[in-house]
Structure formats: C-alpha cells, structure tokens
C-alpha positions as CSV (number, residue, x, y, z in Angstrom):
1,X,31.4,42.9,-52.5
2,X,35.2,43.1,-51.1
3,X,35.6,39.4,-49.3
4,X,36.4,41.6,-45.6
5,X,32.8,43.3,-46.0
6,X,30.9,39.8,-46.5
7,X,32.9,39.0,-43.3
8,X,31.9,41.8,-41.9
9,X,28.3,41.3,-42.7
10,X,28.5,37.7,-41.5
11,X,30.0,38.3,-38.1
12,X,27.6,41.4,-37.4
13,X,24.8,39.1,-38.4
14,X,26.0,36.2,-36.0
15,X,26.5,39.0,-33.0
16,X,23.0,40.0,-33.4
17,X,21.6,36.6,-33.1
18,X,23.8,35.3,-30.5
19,X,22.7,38.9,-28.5
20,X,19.0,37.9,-29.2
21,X,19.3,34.4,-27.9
22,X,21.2,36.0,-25.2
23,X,18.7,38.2,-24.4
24,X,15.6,35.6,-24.5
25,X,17.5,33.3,-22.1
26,X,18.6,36.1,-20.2
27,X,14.6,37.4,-20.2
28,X,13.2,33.8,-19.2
29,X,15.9,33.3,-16.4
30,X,14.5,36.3,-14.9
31,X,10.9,35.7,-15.8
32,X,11.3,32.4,-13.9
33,X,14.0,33.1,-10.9
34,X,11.0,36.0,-10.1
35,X,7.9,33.3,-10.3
36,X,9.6,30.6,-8.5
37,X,11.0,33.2,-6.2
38,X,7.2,34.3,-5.6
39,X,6.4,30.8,-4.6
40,X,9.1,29.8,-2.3
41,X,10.0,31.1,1.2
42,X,13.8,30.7,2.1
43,X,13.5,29.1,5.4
44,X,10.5,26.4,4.5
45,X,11.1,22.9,2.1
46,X,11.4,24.0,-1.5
47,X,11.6,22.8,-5.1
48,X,14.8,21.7,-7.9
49,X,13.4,22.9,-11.4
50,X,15.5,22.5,-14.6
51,X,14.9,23.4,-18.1
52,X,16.6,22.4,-21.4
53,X,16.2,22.9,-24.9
54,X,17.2,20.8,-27.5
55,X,18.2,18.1,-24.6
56,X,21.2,20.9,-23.4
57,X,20.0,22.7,-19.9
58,X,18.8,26.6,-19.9
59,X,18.0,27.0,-16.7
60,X,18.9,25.2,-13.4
61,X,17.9,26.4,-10.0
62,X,16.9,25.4,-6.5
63,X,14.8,27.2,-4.0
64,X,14.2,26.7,0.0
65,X,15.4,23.9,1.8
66,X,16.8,20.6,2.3
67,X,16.6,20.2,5.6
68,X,14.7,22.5,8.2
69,X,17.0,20.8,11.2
70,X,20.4,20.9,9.8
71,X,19.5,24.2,7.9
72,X,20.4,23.2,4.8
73,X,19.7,24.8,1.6
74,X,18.3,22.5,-1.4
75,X,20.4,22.8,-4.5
76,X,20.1,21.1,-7.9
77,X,21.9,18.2,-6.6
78,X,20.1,16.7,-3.8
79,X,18.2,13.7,-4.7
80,X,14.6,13.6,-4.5
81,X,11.6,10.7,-4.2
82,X,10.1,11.2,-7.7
83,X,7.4,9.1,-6.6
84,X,4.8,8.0,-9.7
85,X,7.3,9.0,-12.5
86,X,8.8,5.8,-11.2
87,X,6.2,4.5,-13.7
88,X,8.3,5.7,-16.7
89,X,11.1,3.5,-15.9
90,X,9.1,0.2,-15.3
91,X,7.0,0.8,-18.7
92,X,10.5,0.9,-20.6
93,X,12.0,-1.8,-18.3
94,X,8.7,-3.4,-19.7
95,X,9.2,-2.6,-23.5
96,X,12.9,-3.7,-23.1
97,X,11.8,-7.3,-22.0
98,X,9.3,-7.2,-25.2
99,X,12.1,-6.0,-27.8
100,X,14.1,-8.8,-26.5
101,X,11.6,-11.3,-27.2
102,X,11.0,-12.2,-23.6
103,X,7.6,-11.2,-23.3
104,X,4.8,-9.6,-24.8
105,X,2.3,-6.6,-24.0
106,X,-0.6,-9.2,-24.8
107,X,0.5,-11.4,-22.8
108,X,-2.1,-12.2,-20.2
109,X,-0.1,-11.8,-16.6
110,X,-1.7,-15.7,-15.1
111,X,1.4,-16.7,-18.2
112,X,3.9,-15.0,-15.1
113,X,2.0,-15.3,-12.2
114,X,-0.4,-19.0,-12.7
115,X,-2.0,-18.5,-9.6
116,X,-3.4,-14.9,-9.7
117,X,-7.4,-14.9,-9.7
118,X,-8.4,-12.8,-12.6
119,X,-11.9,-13.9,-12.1
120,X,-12.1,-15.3,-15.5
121,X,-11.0,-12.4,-17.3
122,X,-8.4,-11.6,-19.4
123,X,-5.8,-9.2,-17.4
124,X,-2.8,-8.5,-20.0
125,X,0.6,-6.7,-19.7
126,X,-0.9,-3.9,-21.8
127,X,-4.1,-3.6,-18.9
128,X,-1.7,-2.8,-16.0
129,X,0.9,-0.2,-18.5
130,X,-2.2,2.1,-19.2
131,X,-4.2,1.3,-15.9
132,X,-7.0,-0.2,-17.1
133,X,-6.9,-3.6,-15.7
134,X,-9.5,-3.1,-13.3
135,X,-7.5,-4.4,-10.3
136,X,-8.1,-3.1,-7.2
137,X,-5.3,-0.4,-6.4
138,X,-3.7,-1.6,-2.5
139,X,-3.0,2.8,-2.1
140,X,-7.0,3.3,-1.9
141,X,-7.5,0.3,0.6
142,X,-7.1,1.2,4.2
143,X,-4.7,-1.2,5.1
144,X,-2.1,0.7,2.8
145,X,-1.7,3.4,5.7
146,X,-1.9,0.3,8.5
147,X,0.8,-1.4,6.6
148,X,3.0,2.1,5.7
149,X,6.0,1.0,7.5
150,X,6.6,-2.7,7.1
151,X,8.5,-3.9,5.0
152,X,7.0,-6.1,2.2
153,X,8.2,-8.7,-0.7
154,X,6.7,-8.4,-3.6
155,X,4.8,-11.2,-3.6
156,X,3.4,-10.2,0.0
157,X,2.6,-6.9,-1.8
158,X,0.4,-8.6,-4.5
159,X,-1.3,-10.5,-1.9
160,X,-2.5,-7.6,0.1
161,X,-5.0,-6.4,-3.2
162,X,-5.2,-9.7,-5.9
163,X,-8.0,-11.5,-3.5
164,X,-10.6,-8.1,-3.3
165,X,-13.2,-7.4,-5.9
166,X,-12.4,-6.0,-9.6
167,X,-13.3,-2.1,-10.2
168,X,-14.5,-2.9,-13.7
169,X,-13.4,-5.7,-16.1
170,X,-10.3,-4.9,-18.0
171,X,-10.0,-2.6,-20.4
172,X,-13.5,-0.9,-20.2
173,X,-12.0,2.3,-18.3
174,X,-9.4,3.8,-17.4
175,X,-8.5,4.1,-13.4
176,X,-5.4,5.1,-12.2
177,X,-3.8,2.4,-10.4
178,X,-0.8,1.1,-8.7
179,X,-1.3,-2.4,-7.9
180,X,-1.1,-2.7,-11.6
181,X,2.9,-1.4,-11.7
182,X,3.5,-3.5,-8.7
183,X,2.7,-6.9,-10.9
184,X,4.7,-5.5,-13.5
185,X,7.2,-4.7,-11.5
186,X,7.3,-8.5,-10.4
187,X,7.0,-10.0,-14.0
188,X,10.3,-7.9,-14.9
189,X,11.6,-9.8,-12.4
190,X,10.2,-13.1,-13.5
191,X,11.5,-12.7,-17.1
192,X,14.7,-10.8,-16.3
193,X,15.6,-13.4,-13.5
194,X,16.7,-9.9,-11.6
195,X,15.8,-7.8,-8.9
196,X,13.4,-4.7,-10.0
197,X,16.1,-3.0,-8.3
198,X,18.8,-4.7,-9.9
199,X,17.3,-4.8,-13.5
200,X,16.9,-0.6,-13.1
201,X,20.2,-0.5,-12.3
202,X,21.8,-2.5,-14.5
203,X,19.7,-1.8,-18.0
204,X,19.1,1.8,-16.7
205,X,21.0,3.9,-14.6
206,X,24.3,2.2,-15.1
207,X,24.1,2.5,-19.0
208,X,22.9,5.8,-19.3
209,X,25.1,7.5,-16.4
210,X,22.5,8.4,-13.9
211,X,24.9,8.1,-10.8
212,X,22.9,10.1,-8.4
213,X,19.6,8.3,-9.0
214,X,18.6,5.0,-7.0
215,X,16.2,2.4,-6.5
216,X,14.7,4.1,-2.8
217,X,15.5,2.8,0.8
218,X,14.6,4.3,4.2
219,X,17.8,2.4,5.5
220,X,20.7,2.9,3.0
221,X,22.9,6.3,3.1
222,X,21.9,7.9,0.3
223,X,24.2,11.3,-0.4
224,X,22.5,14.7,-0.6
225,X,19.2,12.9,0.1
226,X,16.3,15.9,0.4
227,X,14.4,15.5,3.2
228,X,10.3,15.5,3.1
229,X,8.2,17.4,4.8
230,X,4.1,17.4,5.1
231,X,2.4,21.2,5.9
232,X,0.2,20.2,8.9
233,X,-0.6,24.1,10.3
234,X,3.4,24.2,10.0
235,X,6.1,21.9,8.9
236,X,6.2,18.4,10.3
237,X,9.0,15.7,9.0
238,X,6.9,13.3,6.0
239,X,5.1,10.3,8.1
240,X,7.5,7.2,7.6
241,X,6.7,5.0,4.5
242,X,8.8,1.7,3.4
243,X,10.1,2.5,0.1
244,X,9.2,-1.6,-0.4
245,X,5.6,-0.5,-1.0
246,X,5.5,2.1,-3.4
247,X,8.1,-0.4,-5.3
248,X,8.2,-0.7,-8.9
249,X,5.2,2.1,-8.8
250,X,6.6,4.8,-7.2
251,X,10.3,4.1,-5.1
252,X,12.8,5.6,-7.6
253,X,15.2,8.3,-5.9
254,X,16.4,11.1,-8.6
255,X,17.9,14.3,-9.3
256,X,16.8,17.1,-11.9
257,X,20.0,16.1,-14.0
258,X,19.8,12.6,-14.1
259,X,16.2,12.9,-15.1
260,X,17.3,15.0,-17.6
261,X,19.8,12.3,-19.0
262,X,17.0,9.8,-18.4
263,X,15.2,12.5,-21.1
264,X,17.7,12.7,-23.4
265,X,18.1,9.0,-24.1
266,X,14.1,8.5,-24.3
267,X,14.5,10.8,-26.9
268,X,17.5,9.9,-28.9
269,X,15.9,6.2,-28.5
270,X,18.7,4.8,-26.4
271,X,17.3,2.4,-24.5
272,X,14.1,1.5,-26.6
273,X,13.8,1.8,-30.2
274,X,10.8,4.5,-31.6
275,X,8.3,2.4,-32.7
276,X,8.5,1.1,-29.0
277,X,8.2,4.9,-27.2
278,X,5.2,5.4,-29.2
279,X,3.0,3.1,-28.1
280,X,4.3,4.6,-24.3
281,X,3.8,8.0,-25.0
282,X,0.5,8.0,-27.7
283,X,-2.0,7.0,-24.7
284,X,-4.9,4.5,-25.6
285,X,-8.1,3.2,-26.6
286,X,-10.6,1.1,-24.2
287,X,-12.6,-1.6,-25.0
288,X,-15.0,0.8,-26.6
289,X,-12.8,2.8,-28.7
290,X,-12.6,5.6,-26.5
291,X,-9.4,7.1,-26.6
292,X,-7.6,7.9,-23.3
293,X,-4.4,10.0,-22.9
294,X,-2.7,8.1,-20.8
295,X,-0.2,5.7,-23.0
296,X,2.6,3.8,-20.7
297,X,4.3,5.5,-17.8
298,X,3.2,8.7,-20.1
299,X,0.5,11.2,-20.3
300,X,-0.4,12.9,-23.8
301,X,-1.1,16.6,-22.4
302,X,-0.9,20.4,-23.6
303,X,0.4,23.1,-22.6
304,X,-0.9,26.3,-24.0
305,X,-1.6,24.2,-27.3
306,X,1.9,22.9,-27.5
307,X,1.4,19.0,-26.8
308,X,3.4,17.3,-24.4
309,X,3.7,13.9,-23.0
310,X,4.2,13.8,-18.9
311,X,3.9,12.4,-15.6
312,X,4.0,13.5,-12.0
313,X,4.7,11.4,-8.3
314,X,3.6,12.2,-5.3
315,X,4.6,10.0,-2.1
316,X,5.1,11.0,1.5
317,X,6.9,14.0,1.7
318,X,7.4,14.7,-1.7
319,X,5.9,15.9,-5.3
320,X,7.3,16.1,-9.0
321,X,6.3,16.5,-12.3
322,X,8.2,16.1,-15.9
323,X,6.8,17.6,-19.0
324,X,8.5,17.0,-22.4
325,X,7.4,19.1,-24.9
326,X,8.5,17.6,-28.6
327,X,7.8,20.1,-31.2
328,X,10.0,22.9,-28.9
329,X,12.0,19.8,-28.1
330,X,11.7,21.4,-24.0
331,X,12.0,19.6,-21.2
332,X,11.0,21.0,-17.4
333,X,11.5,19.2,-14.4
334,X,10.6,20.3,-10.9
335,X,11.1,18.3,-7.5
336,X,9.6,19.5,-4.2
337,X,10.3,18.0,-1.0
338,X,7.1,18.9,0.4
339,X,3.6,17.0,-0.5
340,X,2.1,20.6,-0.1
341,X,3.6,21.9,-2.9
342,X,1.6,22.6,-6.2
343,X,4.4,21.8,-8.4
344,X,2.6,20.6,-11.1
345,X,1.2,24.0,-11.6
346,X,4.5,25.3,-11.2
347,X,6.0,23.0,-13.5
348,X,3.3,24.0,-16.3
349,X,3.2,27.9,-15.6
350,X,7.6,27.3,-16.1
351,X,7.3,25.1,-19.3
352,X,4.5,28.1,-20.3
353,X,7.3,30.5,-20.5
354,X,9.9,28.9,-21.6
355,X,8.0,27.8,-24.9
356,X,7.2,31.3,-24.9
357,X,3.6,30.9,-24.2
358,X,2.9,32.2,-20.9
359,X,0.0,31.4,-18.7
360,X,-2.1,35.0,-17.6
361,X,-2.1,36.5,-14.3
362,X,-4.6,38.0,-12.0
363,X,-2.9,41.0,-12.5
364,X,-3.7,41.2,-16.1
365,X,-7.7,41.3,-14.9
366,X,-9.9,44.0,-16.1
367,X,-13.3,45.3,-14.0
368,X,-16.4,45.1,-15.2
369,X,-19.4,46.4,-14.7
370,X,-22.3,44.2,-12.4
371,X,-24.5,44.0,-15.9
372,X,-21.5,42.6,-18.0
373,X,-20.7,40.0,-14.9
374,X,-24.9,38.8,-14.8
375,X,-24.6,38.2,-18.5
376,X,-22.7,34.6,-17.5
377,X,-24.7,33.8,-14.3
378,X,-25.8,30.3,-14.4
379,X,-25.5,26.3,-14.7
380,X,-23.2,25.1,-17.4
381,X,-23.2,21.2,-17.9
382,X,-20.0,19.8,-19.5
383,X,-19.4,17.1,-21.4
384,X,-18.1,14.6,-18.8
385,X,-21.7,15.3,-17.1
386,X,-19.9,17.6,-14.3
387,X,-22.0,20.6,-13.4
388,X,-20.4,24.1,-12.7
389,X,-22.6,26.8,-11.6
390,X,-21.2,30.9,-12.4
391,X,-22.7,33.1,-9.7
392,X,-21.6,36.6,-8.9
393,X,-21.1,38.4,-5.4
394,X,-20.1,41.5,-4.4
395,X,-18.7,42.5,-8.3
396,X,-16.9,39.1,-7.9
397,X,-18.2,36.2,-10.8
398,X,-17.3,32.9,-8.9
399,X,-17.6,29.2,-10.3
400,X,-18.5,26.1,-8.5
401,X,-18.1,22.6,-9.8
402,X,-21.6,20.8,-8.5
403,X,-20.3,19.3,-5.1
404,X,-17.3,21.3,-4.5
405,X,-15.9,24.4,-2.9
406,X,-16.4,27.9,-4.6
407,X,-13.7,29.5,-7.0
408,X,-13.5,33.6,-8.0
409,X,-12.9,34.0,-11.7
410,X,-11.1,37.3,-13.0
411,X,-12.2,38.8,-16.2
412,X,-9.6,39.5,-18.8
413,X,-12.5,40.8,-21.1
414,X,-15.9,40.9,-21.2
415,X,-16.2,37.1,-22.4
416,X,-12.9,35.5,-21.0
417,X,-12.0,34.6,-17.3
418,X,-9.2,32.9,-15.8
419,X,-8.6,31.2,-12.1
420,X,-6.4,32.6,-9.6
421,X,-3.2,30.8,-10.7
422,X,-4.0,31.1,-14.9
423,X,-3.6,27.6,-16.1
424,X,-7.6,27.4,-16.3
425,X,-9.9,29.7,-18.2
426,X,-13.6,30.2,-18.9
427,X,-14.8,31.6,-22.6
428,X,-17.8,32.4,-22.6
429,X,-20.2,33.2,-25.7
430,X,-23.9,33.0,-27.1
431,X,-25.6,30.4,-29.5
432,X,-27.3,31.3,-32.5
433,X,-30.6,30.3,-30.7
434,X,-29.6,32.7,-27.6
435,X,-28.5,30.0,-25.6
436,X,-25.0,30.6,-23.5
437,X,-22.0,28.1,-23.5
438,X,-18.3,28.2,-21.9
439,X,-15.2,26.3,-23.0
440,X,-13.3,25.5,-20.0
441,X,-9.4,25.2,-21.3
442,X,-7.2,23.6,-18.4
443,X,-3.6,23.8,-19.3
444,X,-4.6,24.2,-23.4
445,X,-7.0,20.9,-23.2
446,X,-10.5,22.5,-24.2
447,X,-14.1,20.7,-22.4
448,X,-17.2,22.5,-23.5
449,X,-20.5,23.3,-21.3
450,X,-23.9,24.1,-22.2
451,X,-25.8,25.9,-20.1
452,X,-28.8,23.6,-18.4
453,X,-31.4,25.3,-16.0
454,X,-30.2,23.9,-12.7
455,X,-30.4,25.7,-9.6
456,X,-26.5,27.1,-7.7
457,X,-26.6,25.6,-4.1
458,X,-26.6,27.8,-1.6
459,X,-23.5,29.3,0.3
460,X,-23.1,27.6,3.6
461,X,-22.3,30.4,6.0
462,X,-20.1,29.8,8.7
463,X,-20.7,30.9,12.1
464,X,-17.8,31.7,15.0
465,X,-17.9,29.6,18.4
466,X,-16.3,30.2,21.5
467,X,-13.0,28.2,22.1
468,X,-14.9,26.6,25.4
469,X,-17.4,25.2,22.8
470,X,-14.7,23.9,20.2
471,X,-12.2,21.9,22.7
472,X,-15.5,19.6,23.7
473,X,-15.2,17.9,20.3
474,X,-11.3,17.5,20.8
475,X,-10.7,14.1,20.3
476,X,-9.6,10.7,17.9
477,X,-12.5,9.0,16.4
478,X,-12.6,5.6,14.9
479,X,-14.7,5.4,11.9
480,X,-13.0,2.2,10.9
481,X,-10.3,-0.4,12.6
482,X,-7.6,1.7,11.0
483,X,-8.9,4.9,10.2
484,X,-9.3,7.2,12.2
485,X,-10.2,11.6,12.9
486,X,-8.2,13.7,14.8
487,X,-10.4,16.4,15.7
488,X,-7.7,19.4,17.1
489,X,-9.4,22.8,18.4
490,X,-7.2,26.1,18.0
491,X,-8.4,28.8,19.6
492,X,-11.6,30.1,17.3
493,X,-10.5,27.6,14.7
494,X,-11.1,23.5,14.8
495,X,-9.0,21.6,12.5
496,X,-9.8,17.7,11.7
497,X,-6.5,15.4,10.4
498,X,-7.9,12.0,8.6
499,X,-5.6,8.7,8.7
500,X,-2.4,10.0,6.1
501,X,-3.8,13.3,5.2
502,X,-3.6,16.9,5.3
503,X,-4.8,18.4,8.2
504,X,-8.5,20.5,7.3
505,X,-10.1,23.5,8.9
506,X,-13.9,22.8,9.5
507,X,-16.4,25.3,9.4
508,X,-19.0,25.7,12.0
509,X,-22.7,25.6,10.5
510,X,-24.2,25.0,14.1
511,X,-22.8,24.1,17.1
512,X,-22.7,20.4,16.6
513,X,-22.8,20.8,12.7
514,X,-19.3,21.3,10.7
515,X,-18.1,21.8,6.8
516,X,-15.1,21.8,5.0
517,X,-14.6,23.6,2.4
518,X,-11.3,22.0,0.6
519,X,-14.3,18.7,0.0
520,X,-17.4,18.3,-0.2
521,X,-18.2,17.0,3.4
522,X,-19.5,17.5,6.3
523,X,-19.3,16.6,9.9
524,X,-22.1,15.9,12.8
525,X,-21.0,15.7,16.3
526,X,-23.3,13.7,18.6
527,X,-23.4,14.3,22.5
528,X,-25.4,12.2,25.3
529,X,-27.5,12.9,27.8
530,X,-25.3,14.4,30.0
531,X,-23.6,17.0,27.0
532,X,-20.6,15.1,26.7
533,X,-19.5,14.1,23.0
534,X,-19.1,10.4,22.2
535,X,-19.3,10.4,18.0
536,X,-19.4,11.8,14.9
537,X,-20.7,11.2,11.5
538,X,-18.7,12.0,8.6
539,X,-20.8,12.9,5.5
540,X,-19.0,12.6,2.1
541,X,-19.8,11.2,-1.4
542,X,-23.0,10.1,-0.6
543,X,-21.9,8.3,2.6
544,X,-22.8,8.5,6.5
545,X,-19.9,7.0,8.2
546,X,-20.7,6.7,11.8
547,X,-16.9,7.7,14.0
548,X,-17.2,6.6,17.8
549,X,-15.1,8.8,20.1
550,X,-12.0,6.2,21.1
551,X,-9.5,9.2,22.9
C-alpha cells in the first residue's frame, strides 16, 4: 500500500468517527433540548441542567426563569441553593480532617461535644455521615418552621433537637437526618479551629476554583443569585428561611459548572484520596448486617442498570439532584429554582439518554384487550411488606400502593407496564404453581411482589358542593401552637395549605367530610348548634388530630 492511500484510509476513518460522535451528541442535544423543553414553560421558574462525559461538558442549558419580577431569564450561570447535596461537601470536609489525623469516623461525637446526652449510647462520626445515629432530626420537629427565620449559632442549633427522644439507637436503621450533618458540621469546626464556612472555603472552593459557589446567606449580595419560588395555585416568592439553619446540612449556594469542577476533582481524587471516597460513595451496613445504599454525603443508585452514586437538596424554593455515573464516567446535574419541580425525575430521564439508555414513554403504550388487562388484577405484597393492589377501570389497569392515592399503568406488552413518567415499571409473570408475581424496577433498582389475597379499597368518590357551602369552612385552624390549616375555598374547589407546605385540593366525600388525594388523609369539619364551624379533625397515619377554628 502507497504511504498517501494509508493516509487516506486513516483520515477517511477518523472523519467517519468524528461524524458519528458528531451525530450522537448532535442526536442527544436534541433528544434533551425537546424533553426539557416539554417540561418547562418560558415565563414560570425553571431548571440549569449540564451533562459531561469523561469530566468535559456535552451539554449545557437553562430553561425558564430567574426572576418572575425583574423578567429575567435563568442561564447556566446563576447560582442556585443546592440544598441536601450540601451533604457531599461536609462528608469530604469530614474525611479531610480524618486523612489528616485529626479525627476519626469511630470517634464517638461526646470526644467533640462532652456535654451532648447520648443517653448512654455510642453515637460515632460514622452514625451521623450515613444517618443512622438515631438523633432526632430538628427539620421534622415543629419548631423548625416556628424558628424558619432566626438566625441561629450552631450551638443554639444543636440545642433545639440533642434534649428530645432517640428514633432508634444508633446504627440499627437507617433514617434520613439532618441534625446529624449539623453536629458534624460543628465538629469540623472543633477540629479545624475554623468556621464551617470558612473551612469550605478555604479547603474547597478556593483550591478547586469554584468562584461562583458560596457558603449561603439571605443578607450578602450574592451575583446572579436565582431566585425561589413555591407553586401555591400560581407562583409565590419561597417562604423566607435563615440559611443559618439548614447550615452544614443543606446552605451551600452553586452553579452547574462549579458542581461540575466539584465532580471532576472527587473523581480524579483531588481533595481525598480513593480509599477515602469509597467508603463515601459504597453506602453501609447496620448493626445487623443489612446493607443500606446510602454511604456518606452519597447514594449508591441505578439508572437503567448502569450504577451511579448521587444526591439531591431540596430547601425553600429550590430542588437539585447530581448523578455520577462511573462506568460511562457521566455526570448530570440539574438545578430548579422552584420546590415544585420534579427534577430528580428529570435529572434521571436526562442521565437515561445520555448513557444511551432511555427511559419509555406513554407514547410507546400498546392497548389491550379487557381479558389480557384482568389477567394482573390483584394484591401484590413486596418485600419491604408495602401492599400495592392492580385494579382495572374503564380499559385502564391502575396500581395503588396500600394507603395511597391511585396510579394508571400503560401496557408496553401484555406482561410489562410502565407509570406515566417511565422511570417505574411493573413485569408481570406466572409461578410454576400458577401463582402471579410483579417486579417493580424504579429507576433500574428491582423489588419483587407476590401476590397475597387482600382485598383493593374502595374508590372514594367525590361529590361537587355549591361555593355557599365551601366558603363556611374558610378559615385557619390550630392543630398545634405552631401548626396550623389554612382552609381556602375557590369557587367549586376548597384547597387546605398546612404550616410550610404545598397548598392541597380536598375532595368532598360529604358535606362536612373531605379527602385528599396527593396523601392518605382525611378531613372532618365540625359545626355547633347553630351551623357555624368551629373545628376540624385531621385524619392521617393513624392519627385524629383535633384543629380548633382560631381565624
């Protein structure tokens, strides 16, 4: 062969694989520009999402806004609240102290805080990383929402939760909690004789050149700061929360290129060394030997069968969720600056198609005949005990999980269903002894349910009532000192708002009888003698909590 024909050869060979690559990013940008484009309006709050391979970015784009006031559009560079990913940072802050000898993940936390009451147990560094010390988390106590604005040390912080009752003792299962990141965000300071703020900054951001991320504040001037927004029947600005409180458990400020960096150098082992990272990103084992998934600051997951190791944040206002994928070596961030948003399912239907294992749609759904449908009808217990019952309506298989609202399941053959948005699927299939079962796979993690003889519950129906009839139970009710209902009526519609949450529709079963259908619970409205309404009785988990009528 002449040398110009091998050249030849070569260069022809190189075209056509530079064209394919071409082509595939060319052919995921628009696979994901039209998805995130399907999920975003241009005039509402929005999400940052970025994609890279091989630690380089792919794709990079932002969609709706910054700032429904100003008009502002969101791009990739306004900073975000990333909320719980926080976590990462304070578990490597953590395994930093350990590599330089300064502390240890067995250490039990009375040797950094000597007056804590553990209640005579052993509470260790490793118990708060994974979330399994057992500690009360302050988020789930009702004073969290009382206290939302002010301002707190970390030492105030601790005392809100260390004096209420253990969950569980340490280490028998796991609980997700964030009183547990708060201590350790107090024993870096201990050890490090820092600021959590100023150990972040110096040991992390600084060193790795994240110069748009920060250690949050409600006060300081933080540039291209995204606002948050809640969806309360329409946009509302995020209720006000001190970014002391969420602290070393949720305060960090980003971007979807800094967190990117922040990737890059977990992976190339720049700030801890690998032996380190895998005890972060392995999850754990309780007391028992049961393995968990979640590891420190890390989640072992899978997408589609490709394992991945993640976390998301959610805090007033905002949502996020990172997944790094290491056999693709992919990593896909998204940022929203709405709690609303489902960005964890957008992030995981994204990281789906970039890996080149898409999630299937709805439209990909197949009819079937009635008698194919009844074939799956019935109770299915799984193996975490949860019960979910498949019933069919109107040519339409539904599922229920035991307790909760009702789901329509699309056939993409005559044993395999999937949810409205794809990530979750049933299969269906028969024993040997005639007996059916269902694997339920949730984002490629696989639970399996044998079918029990239980009975479905039946369908509440709801009824319509006049507006006159709705606007008597309009009203704030007090079902504790600082939690309260706002019960708002809108024309045939009444809507109920709890203390820092989403506002609900409730259902009318009678017409002093109400059910939601985003929870199981229900609400009874009392009158007295004379018609008028003066409580309520909130019916949830088991629980009749009694709400007097206070406005």
């Amino acid at each position: 062969m002449k040398i110009h024909d091998f050249f030849k050869i070569t260069i022809f060979t190189c075209l056509c694989l530079f064209s394919l690559e071409t082509s595939e990013a060319q052919n995921l940008t628009s696979q994901v520009d039209e998805y995130l484009l399907s999920h975003s309006q241009p005039d509402a709050p929005g999400a940052s999402v970025l994609i890279a391979k091989d630690g380089k970015t792919i794709y990079k784009k932002a969609v709706g806004m910054a700032n429904l006031e100003l008009n502002v559009p969101l791009s990739t560079n306004h900073v975000f609240e990333i909320g719980s990913i926080t976590k990462q940072f304070t578990a490597v802050s953590i395994l930093i102290l350990e590599e330089q000898g300064k502390l240890k993940i067995e250490d039990d936390i009375t040797k950094y805080i000597p007056d804590y009451p553990t209640h005579g147990k052993t509470i260790t560094i490793h118990h708060l990383l994974n979330h399994t010390s057992g500690i009360k988390s302050y988020t789930s106590m009702p004073s969290f929402i009382k206290n939302a604005r002010t301002d707190m040390t970390p030492i105030e912080l601790i005392d809100v939760f260390k004096n209420e009752p253990m969950d569980f003792d340490p280490g028998e299962k796991f609980l997700y909690n964030n009183s547990g990141y708060i201590i350790l965000g107090h024993i870096i300071e201990v050890v490090s004789g820092q600021s959590y703020a100023d150990f972040i900054q110096n040991h992390i951001f600084s060193k790795l050149g994240m110069k748009s991320s920060y250690y949050g504040s409600m006060k300081k001037i933080i540039k291209n700061r995204a606002s948050g927004y809640q969806d309360q029947n329409g946009f509302v600005n995020a209720d006000y929360l001190s970014l002391t409180l969420p602290y070393a458990a949720g305060s960090i400020m980003s971007t979807v290129d800094d967190l990117l960096i922040w990737q890059n150098a977990i992976s190339a082992n720049k700030l801890i060394k690998r032996s380190s990272l895998e005890k972060a990103i392995n999850g754990s084992t309780l007391n028992n030997g049961e393995k968990i998934p979640y590891g420190y600051g890390w989640s072992k997951g899978s997408v589609n069968g490709s394992d991945t190791y993640e976390h998301s944040g959610g805090i007033f206002g905002y949502v996020t969720n990172g997944i790094f994928l290491p056999k693709e070596n992919m990593y896909v961030i998204a940022l929203s600056n709405c709690d609303c948003s489902n960005v964890g399912e957008i992030s995981t239907k994204i990281a789906a198609m970039a890996i080149g294992k898409p999630f299937p749609s709805i439209k990909d759904a197949i009819t079937l005949s009635d008698d194919k449908l009844k074939k799956w009808i019935g109770a299915y217990e799984f193996e975490d005990g949860a019960v979910r019952f498949i019933t069919l309506k109107e040519n339409q298989l539904r599922s229920q999980r035991e307790g909760s609202e009702v789901f329509d399941i699309y056939a993409l053959s005559d044993d395999h269903f999937i949810f409205e948005e794809g990530t979750i699927s049933y299969q269906f299939g028969i024993n040997k002894d005639g007996s059916k079962h269902v694997v339920m796979n949730s984002n490629g993690n696989e639970s399996k349910g044998k079918a029990v003889d239980k009975e479905a519950p039946k369908e509440k129906i709801a009824i319509t009532l006049t507006p006159e009839v709705l606007k008597k139970y309009e009203g704030k009710y007090e079902l504790a000192p600082t939690f309260h209902i706002v019960i708002t009526p809108k024309g045939n519609q009444l809507f109920a708002q709890a203390t820092g949450q989403p506002e609900f529709e409730l259902f009318a079963e009678s017409e002093t009888t109400f059910f939601l259908k985003v929870v199981p619970a229900s609400i009874d409205f009392n009158k007295d003698d004379n018609g008028k309404v003066i409580s309520m009785v909130l019916h949830q988990a088991g629980q009749d909590i009694p709400g007097k009528k206070i406005e």
